[in-house]
C-alpha positions in Angstrom: 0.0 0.0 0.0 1.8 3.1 -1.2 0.7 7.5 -0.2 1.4 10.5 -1.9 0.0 12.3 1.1 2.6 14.0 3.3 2.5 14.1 6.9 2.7 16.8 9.5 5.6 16.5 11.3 5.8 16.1 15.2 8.3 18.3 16.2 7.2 21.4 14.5 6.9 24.3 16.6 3.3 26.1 16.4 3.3 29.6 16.0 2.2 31.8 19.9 -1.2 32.4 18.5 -2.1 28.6 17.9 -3.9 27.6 21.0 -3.7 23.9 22.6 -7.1 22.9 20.8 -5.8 24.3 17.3 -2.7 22.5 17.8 -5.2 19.3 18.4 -6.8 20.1 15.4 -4.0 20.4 12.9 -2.6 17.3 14.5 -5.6 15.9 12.4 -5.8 18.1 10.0 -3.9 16.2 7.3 -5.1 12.8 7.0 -2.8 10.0 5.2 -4.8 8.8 2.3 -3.8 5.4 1.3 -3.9 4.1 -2.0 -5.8 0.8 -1.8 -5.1 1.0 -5.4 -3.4 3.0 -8.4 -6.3 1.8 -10.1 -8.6 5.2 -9.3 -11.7 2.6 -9.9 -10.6 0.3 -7.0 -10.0 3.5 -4.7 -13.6 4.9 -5.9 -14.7 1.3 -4.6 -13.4 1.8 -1.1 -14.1 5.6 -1.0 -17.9 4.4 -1.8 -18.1 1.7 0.8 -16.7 3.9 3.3 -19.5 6.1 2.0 -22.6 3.7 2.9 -21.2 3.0 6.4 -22.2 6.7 7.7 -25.7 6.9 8.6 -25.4 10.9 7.1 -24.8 9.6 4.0 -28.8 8.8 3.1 -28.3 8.6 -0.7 -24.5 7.5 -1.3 -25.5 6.6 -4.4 -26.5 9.7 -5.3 -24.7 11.9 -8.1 -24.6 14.7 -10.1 -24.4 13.6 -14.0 -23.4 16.9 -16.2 -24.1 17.1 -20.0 -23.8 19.4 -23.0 -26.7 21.1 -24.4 -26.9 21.3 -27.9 -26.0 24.9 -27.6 -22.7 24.1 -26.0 -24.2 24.8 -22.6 -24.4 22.9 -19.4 -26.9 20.6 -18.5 -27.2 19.0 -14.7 -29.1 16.6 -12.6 -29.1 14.0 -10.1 -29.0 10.7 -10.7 -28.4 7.5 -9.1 -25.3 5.0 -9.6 -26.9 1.9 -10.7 -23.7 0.0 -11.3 -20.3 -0.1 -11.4 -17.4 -2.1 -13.3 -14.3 -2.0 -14.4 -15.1 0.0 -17.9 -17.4 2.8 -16.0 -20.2 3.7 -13.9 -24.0 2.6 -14.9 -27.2 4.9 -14.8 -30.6 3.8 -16.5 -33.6 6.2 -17.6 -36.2 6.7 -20.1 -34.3 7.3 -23.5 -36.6 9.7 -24.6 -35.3 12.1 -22.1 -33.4 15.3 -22.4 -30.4 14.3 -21.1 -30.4 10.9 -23.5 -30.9 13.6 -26.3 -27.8 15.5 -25.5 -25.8 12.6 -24.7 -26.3 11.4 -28.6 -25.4 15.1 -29.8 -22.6 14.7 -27.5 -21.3 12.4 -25.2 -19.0 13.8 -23.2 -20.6 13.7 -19.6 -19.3 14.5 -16.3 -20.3 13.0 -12.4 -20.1 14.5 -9.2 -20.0 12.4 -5.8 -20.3 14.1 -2.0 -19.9 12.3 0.9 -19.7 13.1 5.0 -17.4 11.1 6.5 -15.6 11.1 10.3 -12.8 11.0 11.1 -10.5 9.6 14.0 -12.3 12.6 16.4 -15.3 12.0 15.4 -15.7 15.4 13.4 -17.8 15.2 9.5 -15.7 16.5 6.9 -16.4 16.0 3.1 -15.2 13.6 0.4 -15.8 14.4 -3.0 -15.2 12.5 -6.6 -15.6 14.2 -9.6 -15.2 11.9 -13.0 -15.1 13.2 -16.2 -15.3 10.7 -19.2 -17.4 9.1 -22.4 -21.1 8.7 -22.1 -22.0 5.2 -24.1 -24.7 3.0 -24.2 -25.1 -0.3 -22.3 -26.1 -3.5 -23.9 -30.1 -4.8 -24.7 -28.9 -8.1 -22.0 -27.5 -5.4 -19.8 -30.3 -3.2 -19.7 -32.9 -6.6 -19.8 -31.2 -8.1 -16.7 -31.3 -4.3 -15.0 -34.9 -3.8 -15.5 -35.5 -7.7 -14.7 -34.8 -6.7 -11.4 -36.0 -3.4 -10.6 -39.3 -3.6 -7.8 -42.5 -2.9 -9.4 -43.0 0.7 -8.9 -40.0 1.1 -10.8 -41.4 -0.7 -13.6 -44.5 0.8 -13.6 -43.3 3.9 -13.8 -40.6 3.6 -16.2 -44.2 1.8 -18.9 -47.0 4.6 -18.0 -44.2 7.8 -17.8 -42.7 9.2 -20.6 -39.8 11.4 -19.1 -39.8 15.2 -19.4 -42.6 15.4 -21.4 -44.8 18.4 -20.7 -47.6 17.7 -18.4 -51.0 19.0 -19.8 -53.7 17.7 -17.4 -52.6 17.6 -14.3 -51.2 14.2 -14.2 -54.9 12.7 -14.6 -54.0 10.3 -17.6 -50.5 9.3 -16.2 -51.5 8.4 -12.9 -54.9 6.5 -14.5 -52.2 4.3 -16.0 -49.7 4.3 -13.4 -53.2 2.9 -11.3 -54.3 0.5 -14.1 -50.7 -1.2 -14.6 -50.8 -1.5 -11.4 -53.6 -3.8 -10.7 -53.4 -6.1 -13.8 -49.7 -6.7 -12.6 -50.7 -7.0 -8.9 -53.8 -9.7 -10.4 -51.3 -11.5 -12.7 -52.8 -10.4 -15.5 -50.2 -8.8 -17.4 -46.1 -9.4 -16.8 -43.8 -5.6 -17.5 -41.0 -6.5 -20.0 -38.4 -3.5 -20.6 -39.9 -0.9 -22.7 -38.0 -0.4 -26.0 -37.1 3.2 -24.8 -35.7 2.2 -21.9 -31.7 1.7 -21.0 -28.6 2.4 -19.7 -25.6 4.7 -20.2 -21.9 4.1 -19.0 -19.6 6.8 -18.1 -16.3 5.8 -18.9 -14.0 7.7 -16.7 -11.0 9.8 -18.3 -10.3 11.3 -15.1 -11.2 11.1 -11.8 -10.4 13.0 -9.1 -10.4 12.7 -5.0 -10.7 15.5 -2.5 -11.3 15.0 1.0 -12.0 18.0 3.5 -9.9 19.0 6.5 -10.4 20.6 9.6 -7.3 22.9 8.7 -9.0 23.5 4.9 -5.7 22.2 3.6 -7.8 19.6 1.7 -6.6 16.6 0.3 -6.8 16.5 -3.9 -5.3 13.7 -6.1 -6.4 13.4 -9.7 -6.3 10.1 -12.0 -5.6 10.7 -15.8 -6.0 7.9 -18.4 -3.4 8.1 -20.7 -2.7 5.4 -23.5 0.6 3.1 -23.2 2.5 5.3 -25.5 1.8 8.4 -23.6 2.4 6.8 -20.4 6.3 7.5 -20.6 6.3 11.1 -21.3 3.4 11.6 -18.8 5.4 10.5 -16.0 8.6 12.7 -16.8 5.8 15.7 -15.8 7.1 17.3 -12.8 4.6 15.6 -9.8 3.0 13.5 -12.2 3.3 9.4 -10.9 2.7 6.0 -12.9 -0.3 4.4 -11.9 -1.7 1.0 -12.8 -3.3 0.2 -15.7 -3.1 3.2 -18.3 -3.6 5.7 -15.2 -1.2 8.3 -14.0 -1.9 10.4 -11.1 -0.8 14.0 -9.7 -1.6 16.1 -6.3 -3.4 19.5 -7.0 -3.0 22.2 -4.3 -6.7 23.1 -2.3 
């Protein structure tokens, strides 16, 4: 297990105007952050298991996917991580959506994590991921086996709704069908099968970066880069800039 983090040293003497509980405080202040992995996607893996063991944390899942507008602006909203392997993170919706419609003008797409966390005092700070990457579109078996197992609500919703469309009648006619799926699927009278407009997307990450907060507010930042194997050798004589595993390199970023 390797760190790029530094440590505060022991024996450094703090300035007269640092009181006792300051000192107590910066003696915290930097944490070590230990690279389970140089693989960023095994570090997200830990960061987002640490993630679902605070009881703050009600929606670790939760995350901010960014898009392009067709007018070159930006487009946000939450969304929930649905999935997660070694090419990317998965997301399913309705494909006639807005954001499906900007994705296929362009697919460039950005996510945005936040966590609390505690550490050894007991005191929240913040962990963040950001990931920027490739928006692409999961397979038919992928997105069969997803919607396979998603509870019935789910289903129902993702049949009788037709995302973002405007609403023109106070939800009467979507929530009659949202009523009437419901009780022929409750009765056995009729089995939901994935809509044809109806998938996922993977984000495949081209960089990913960690920040966690600190009492002192000299946060912690290390960014991942994917590079290919022939850039690999020329990215690592950048000053700061470190080899990581498997096409990554990595680099700390002041606060």
């Amino acid at each position: 297990m390797g760190s790029i983090a530094a440590e505060l040293p022991t024996s450094t003497k703090l300035p007269s105007s640092v009181s006792e509980s300051d000192a107590d405080a910066l003696k915290y202040g930097i944490l070590e952050i230990d690279l389970v992995s140089k693989n960023p996607m095994e570090l997200f893996k830990a960061w987002y298991a640490d993630a679902h063991q605070v009881p703050e944390n009600t929606y670790p899942q939760a995350m901010t996917l960014a898009t392009v507008r067709k007018d070159g602006g930006p487009s946000a909203r939450t969304v929930l991580l649905r999935g997660l392997d070694e090419h990317g993170f998965k997301m399913y919706w309705d494909h006639r959506s807005r954001k499906t419609d900007e994705i296929k003008n362009d697919s460039r797409g950005a996510l945005v994590f936040c966590w609390t966390y505690k550490d050894e005092t007991g005191t929240a700070g913040g962990r963040q991921v950001r990931i920027e990457g490739i928006l692409e579109k999961l397979t038919e078996d992928d997105n069969t086996d997803y919607f396979n197992n998603e509870p019935l609500p789910a289903k129902i919703r993702a049949t009788a709704c037709h995302q973002s469309r405007v609403i023109t009648d106070n939800r009467d006619s979507m929530l009659s069908q949202i009523h009437s799926l419901y009780q022929k699927a409750t009765s056995g009278q009729l089995e939901l099968t994935k809509p044809d407009y109806w998938g996922g997307f993977r984000l495949v990450p081209q960089m990913i970066e960690f920040y966690q907060g600190q009492r002192d507010t000299i946060n912690d930042r290390i960014r991942f880069r994917k590079v290919s194997e022939t850039d690999t050798p020329s990215a690592a004589d950048e000053p700061g800039v470190s080899v990581g595993d498997d096409g990554w390199v990595y680099e700390r970023l002041e606060p």
